[in-house]
C-alpha positions in Angstrom: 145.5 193.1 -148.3 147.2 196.7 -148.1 148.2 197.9 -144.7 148.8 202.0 -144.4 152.5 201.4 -144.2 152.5 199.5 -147.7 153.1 196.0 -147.0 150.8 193.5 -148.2 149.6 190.4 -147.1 147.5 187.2 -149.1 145.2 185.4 -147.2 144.1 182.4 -148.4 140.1 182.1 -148.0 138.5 178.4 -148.2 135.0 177.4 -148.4 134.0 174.9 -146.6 130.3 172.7 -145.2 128.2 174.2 -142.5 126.6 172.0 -140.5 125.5 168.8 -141.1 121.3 167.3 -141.6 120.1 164.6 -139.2 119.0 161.4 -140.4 115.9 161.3 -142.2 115.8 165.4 -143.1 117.1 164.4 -146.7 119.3 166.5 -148.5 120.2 170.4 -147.9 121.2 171.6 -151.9 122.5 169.9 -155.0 124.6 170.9 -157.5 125.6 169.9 -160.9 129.0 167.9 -160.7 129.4 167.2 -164.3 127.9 167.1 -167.9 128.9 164.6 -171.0 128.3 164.1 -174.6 127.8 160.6 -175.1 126.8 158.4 -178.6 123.1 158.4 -179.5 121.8 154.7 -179.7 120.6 153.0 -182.1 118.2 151.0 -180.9 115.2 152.1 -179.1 114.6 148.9 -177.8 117.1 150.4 -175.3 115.8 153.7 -174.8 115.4 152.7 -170.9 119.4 151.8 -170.7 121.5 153.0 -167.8 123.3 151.8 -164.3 126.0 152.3 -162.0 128.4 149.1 -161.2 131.0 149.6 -158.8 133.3 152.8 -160.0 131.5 152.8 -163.6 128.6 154.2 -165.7 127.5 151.9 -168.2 124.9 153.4 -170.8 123.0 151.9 -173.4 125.7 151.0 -176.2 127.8 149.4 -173.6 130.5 152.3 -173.1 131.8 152.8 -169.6 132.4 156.1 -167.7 133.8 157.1 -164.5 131.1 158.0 -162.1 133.0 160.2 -160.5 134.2 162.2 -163.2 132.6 161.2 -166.0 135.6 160.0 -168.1 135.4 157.6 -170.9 137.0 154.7 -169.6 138.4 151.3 -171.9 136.1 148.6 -170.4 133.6 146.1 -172.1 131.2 144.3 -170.0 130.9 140.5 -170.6 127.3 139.5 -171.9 128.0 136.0 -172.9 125.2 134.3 -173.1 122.6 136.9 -173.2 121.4 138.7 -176.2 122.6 142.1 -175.9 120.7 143.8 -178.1 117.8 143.4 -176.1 119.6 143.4 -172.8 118.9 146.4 -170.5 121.0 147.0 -167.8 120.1 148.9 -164.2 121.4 148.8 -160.6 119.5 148.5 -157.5 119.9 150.7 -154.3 123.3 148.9 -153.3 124.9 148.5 -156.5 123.5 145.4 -157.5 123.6 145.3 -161.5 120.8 143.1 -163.0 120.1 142.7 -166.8 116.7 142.5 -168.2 115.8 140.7 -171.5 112.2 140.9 -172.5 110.1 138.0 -172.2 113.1 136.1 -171.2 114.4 136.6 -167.7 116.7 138.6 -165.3 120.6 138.3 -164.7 123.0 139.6 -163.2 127.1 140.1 -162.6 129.2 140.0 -159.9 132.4 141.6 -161.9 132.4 143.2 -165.5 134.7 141.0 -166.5 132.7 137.5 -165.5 130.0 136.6 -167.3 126.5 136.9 -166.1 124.2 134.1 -164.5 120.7 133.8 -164.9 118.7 134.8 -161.3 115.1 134.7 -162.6 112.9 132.8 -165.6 110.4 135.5 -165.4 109.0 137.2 -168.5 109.0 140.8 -168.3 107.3 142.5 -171.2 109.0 146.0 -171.1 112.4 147.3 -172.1 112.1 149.8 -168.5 112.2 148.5 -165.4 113.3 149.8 -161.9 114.7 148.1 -158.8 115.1 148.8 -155.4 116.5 147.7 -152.0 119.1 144.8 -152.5 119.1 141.7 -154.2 121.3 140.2 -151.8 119.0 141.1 -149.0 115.2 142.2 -149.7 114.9 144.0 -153.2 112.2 144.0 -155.6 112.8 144.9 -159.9 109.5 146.7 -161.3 108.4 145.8 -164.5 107.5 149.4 -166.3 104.5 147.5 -168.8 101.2 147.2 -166.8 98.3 145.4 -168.1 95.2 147.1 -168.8 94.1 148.1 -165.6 97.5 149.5 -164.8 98.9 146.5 -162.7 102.6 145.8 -162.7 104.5 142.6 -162.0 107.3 142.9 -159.3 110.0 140.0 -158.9 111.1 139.9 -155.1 114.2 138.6 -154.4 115.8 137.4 -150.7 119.1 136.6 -150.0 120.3 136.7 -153.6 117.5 134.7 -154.7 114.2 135.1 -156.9 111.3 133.8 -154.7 108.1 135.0 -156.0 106.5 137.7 -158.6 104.0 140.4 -157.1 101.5 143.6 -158.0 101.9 146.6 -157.8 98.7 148.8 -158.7 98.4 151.8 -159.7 94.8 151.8 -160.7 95.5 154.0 -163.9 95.4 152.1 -167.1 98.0 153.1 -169.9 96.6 154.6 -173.5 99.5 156.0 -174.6 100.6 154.2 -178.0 103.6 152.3 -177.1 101.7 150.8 -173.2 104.0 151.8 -171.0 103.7 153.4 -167.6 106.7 154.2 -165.0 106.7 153.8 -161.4 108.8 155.4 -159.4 109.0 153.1 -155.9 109.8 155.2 -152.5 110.3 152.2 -150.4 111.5 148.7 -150.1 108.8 146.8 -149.2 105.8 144.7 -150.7 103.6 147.8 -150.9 105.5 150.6 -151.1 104.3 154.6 -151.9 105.5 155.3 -155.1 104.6 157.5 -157.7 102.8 157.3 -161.4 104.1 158.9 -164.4 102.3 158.4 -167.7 101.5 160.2 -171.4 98.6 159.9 -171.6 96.6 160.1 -175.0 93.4 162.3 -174.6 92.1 162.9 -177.9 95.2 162.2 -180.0 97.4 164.5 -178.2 99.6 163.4 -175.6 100.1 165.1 -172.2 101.5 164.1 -168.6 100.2 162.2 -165.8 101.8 161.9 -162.9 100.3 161.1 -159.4 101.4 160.0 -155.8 100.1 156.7 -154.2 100.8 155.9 -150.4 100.5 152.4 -151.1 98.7 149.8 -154.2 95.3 150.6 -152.2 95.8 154.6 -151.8 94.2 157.0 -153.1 95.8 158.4 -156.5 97.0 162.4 -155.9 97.7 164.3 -158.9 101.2 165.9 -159.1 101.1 169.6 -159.9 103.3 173.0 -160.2 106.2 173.3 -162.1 106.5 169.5 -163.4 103.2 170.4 -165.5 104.0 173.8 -165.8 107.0 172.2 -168.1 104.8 170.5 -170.4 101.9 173.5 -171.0 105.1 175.5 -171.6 107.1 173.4 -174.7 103.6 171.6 -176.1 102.7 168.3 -175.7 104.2 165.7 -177.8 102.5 164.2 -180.7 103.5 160.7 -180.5 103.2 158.3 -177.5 105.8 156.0 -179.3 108.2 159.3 -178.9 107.2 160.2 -175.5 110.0 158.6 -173.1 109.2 159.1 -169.5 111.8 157.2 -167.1 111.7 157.2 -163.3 113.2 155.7 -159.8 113.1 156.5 -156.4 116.1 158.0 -154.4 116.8 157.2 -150.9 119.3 159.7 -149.4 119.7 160.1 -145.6 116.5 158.4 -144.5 114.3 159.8 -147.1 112.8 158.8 -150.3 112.1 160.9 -153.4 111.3 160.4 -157.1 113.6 160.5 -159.8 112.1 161.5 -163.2 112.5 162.6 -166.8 110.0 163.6 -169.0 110.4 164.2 -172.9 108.7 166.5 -175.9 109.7 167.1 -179.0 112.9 168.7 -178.8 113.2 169.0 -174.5 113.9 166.7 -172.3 113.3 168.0 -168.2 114.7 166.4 -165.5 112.9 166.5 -162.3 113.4 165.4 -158.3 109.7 165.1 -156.6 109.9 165.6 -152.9 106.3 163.1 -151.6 106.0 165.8 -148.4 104.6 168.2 -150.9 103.7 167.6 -154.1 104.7 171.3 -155.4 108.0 170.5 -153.9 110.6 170.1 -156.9 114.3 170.7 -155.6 115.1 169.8 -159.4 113.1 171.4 -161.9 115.5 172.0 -165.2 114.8 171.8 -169.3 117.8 170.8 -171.2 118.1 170.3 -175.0 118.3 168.3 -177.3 116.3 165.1 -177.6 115.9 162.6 -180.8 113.6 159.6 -181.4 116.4 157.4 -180.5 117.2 159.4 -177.7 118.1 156.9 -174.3 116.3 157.8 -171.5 117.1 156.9 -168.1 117.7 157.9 -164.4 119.8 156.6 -161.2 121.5 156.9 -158.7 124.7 155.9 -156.4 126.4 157.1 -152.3 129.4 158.2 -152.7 132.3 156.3 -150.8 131.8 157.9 -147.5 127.5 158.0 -147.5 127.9 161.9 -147.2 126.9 162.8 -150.4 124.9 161.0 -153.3 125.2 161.0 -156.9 122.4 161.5 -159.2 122.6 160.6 -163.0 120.1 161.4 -165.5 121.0 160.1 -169.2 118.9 162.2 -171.5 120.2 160.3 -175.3 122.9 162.6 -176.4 125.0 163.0 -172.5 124.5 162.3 -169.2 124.2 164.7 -166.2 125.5 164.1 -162.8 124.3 166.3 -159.4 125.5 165.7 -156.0 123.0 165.7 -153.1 124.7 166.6 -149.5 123.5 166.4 -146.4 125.7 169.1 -145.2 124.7 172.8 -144.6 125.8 175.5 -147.0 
């Protein structure tokens, strides 16, 4: 600043939070932290591939990154004993990282460096699951394959133990060619809400389903507004085989919403569905590209003080990370 005389003066101006949410209002903005390049797999039989474990991405060909940053970092995680190819890898709400092996059973770690211990011989018959709560605790892993009625098995676990397998029901059988069917879970409990999301094949062409259920016995609610508004817009995809749809739910400062990521030919959108209105979509974004062997995935981790949380979508040729706050603008 110039005064009349001539002298000048810098200020230094800094930005800082307003004030801060209450528990249980959820999140005030988000922002993209930071965007990646990353290999394109190989396999599809990972297309579903992605966690957080401690300080570390891991995606589906095994390659670490800081999830702070981002970074590449030189770490290889131990799968002795499991077959890796088929091994899918994903992280329940406290970190927890459990590997799935179709038809098989569940494991997990304790460090990346130790190798992993069996915790479940279940047989789940999809390369996508989801998980929720904690394994150490109360936590539950959804299988993504439901059988034809649209009924998926849950394995519980307590106190770091598997001790039964549930259903969850969603009432909506899956047609589309390859028989899978997300749920996103907004709860930790034996009958959770949680939301459907589906291609669907109606007459050889495939288009979106998506709905909200309060709980296995509630009444299915279509989800509408821009999330469909996405599909009309780039054209439905032609191949259920190529139609990747990944989802979780989020919890963030005593609120649940549903993480998702649809795909077309070409587009991949990432979405955040708020259940207190199903129009409500604080993420709403189309990014390109996407290729048949694209890995397709969605989670989520608190950063180290609980203020913030960090939410990753891997979309086959990078991941995204955005930061949710609780604070004020």
């Amino acid at each position: 600043m110039k005064a009349q005389d001539g002298t000048t003066t810098d200020w230094t101006v800094k930005w800082t939070y307003g004030g801060k949410l209450n528990d249980g209002e959820g999140f005030e903005y988000f922002f993209k932290k930071w965007e990646i390049s990353v290999p394109t797999p190989s396999n599809k039989d990972k297309d579903g591939f992605g966690a957080v474990f401690g300080n570390y991405i891991i995606d589906t060909q095994f390659n670490f990154y800081d999830k702070y940053t981002g970074q590449k970092v030189d770490k290889t995680l131990n799968v002795t004993g499991i077959d890796a190819s088929l091994c899918q890898l994903v992280n329940d709400d406290a970190g927890n990282l459990i590997g799935v092996v179709k038809n098989v059973g569940l494991y997990r770690w304790t460090t990346v460096e130790g190798a992993p211990q069996k915790v479940a011989n279940v047989t789940p018959g999809a390369n996508k699951v989801s998980a929720t709560g904690d394994i150490d605790k109360v936590g539950y892993v959804y299988d993504s394959k439901p059988d034809g009625v649209g009924t998926h098995a849950v394995y519980k676990f307590e106190n770091g133990s598997y001790t039964s397998t549930l259903s969850l029901v969603t009432g909506r059988p899956s047609n589309d060619s390859n028989w899978r069917q997300i749920v996103a879970v907004l709860g930790v409990s034996d009958n959770p809400p949680f939301y459907v999301i589906d291609a669907v094949n109606a007459g050889g062409v495939m288009g979106p389903e998506i709905g909200y259920k309060a709980n296995t016995a509630g009444a299915f609610n279509n989800i509408t507004g821009p999330y469909i508004d996405m599909w009309n817009k780039k054209g439905y995809a032609g191949w259920g085989n190529h139609v990747l749809i990944s989802g979780r739910g989020i919890p963030f400062n005593g609120r649940w919403y549903g993480s998702t990521i649809t795909c077309g030919w070409g587009w991949v959108g990432l979405h955040l569905l708020d259940p207190s209105n199903n129009n409500s979509l604080p993420i709403t974004e189309t990014i390109e590209p996407w290729t048949t062997n694209s890995c397709i995935w969605t989670t989520c981790s608190p950063s180290d003080d609980g203020e913030s949380l960090y939410l990753y979508y891997g979309y086959g040729v990078g991941i995204r990370c955005y930061e949710l706050t609780k604070y004020e603008k």
